[in-house]
C-alpha positions as a Python dict, from the first residue, in 0.01 Angstrom:
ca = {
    (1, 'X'): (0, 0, 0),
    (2, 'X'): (-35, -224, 299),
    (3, 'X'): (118, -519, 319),
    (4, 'X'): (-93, -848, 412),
    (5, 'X'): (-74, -1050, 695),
    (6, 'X'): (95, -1360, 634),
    (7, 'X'): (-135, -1679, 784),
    (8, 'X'): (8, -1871, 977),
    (9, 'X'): (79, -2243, 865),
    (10, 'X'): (-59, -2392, 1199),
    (11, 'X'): (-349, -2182, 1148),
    (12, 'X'): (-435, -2425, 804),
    (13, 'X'): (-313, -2766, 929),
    (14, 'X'): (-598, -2708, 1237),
    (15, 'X'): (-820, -2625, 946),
    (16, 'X'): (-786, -2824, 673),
    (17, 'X'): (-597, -3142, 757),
    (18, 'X'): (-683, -3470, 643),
    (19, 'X'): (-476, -3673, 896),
    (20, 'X'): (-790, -3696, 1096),
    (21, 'X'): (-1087, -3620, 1061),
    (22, 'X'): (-1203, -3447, 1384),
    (23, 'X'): (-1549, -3429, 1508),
    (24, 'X'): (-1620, -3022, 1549),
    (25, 'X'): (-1497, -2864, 1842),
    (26, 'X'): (-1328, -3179, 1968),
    (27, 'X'): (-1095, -2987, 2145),
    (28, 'X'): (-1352, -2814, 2327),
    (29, 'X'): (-1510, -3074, 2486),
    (30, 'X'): (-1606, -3078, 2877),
    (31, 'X'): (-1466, -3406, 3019),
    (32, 'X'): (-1097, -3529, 2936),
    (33, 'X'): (-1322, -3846, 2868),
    (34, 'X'): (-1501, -3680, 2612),
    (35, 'X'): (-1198, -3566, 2445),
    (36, 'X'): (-969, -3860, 2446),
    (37, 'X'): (-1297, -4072, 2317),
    (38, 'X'): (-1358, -3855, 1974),
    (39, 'X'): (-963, -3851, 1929),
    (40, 'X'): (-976, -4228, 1975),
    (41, 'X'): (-1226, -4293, 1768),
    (42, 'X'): (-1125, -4011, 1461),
    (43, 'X'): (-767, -4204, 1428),
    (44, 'X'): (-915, -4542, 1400),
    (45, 'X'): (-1146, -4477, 1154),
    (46, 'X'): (-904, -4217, 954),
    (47, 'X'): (-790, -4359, 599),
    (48, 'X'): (-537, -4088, 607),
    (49, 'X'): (-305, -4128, 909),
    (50, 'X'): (34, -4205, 878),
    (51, 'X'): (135, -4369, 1175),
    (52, 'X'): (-85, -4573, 1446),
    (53, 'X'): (-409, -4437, 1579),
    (54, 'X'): (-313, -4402, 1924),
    (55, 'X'): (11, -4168, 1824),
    (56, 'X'): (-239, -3969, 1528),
    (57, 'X'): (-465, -3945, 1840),
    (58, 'X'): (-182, -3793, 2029),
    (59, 'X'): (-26, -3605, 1760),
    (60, 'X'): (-315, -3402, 1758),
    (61, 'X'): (-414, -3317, 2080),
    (62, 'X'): (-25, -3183, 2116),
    (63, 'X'): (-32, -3019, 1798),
    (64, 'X'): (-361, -2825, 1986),
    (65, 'X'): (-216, -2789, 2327),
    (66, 'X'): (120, -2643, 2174),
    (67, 'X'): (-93, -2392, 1904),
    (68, 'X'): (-309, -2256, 2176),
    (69, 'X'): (-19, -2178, 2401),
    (70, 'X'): (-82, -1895, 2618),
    (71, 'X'): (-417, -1851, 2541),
    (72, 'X'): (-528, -2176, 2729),
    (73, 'X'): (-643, -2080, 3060),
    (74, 'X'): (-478, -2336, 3357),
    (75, 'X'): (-824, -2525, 3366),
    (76, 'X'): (-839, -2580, 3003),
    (77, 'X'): (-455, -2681, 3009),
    (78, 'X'): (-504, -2942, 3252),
    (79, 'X'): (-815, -3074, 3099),
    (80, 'X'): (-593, -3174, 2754),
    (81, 'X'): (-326, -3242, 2931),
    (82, 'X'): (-553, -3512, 3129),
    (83, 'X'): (-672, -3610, 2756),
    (84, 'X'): (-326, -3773, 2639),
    (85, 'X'): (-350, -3968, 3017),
    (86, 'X'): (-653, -4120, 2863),
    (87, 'X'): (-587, -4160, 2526),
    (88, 'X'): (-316, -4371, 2663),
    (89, 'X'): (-580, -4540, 2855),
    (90, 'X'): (-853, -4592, 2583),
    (91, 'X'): (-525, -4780, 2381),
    (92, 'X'): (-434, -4972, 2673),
    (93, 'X'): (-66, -4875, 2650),
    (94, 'X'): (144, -4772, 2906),
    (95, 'X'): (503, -4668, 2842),
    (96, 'X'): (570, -4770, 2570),
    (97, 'X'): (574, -5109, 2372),
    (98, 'X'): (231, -5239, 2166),
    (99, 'X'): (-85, -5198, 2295),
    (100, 'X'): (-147, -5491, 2526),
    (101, 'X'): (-360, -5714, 2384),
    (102, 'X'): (-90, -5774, 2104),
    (103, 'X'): (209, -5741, 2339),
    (104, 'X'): (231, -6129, 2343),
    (105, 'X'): (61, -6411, 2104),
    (106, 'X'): (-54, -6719, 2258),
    (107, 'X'): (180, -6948, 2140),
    (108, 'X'): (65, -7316, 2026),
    (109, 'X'): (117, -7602, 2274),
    (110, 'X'): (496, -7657, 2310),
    (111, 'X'): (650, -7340, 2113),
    (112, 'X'): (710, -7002, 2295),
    (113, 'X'): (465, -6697, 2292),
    (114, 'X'): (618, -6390, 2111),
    (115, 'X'): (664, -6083, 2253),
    (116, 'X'): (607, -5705, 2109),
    (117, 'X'): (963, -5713, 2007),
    (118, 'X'): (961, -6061, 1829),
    (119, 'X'): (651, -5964, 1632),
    (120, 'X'): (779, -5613, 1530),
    (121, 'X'): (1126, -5750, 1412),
    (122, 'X'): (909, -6034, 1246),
    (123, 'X'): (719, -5776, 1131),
    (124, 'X'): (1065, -5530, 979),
    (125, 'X'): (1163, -5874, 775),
    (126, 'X'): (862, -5937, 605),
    (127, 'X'): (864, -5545, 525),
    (128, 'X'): (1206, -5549, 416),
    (129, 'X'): (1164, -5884, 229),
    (130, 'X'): (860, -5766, 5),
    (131, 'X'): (1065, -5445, -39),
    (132, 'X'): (1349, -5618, -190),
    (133, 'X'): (1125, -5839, -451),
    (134, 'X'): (971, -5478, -535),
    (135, 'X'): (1154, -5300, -832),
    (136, 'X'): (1280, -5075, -838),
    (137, 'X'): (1166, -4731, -1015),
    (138, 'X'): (1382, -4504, -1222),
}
């Protein structure tokens, strides 16, 4: 008796995750535009996603470059590959930090503006303070 062909794990997560949900054939799209644009837009309005929208976005369009593998011809390649570039642009960020229009509050006359790394410490505090009033379960 023959034995079956295992599937392959990547195989499923391409087909039937929930972290986003993609518009069909996404990832063959024409333009790097095109691409980056559908990504954008699946990760922001994705209930799912476990991290921001621009790294879900991101996370993706890796997870597709890097399961395709050889069987992307050069053109293709460079055509995702030019996707993350604007991804990064349709989120405004450039190495790394928060997206720019939160990088820095406007502060109110006479106090200091915050910065990315103010807020997100801010940010760690509060998380860790309503963690602490939480319960915990046994």
């Amino acid at each position: 008796m023959a034995k079956a062909q295992p599937r392959k794990w990547s195989g499923k997560v391409t087909r039937e995750s929930h972290a986003l949900d993609l518009e069909e054939g996404v990832f063959k799209l024409p333009s790097a535009k095109a691409i980056a644009r559908s990504l954008k837009l699946s990760a922001e309005r994705s209930r799912h996603r476990k991290s921001s929208p621009m790294r879900s976005a991101l996370s993706m369009l890796t997870f597709y470059i890097n399961r395709a593998g050889k069987n992307l011809t050069a053109a293709r390649r460079r055509t995702l590959e030019a996707a993350k570039e604007e991804v990064h642009n349709l989120f405004e960020r450039r190495g790394g930090g928060m997206a720019r229009e939160t990088a820095t509050k406007r502060a109110a006359p006479g106090r200091k503006a915050r910065t990315a790394s103010s807020v997100r410490r801010r940010a760690m505090r509060k998380h860790a303070r309503a963690k602490a009033r939480t319960p915990a379960k046994h």
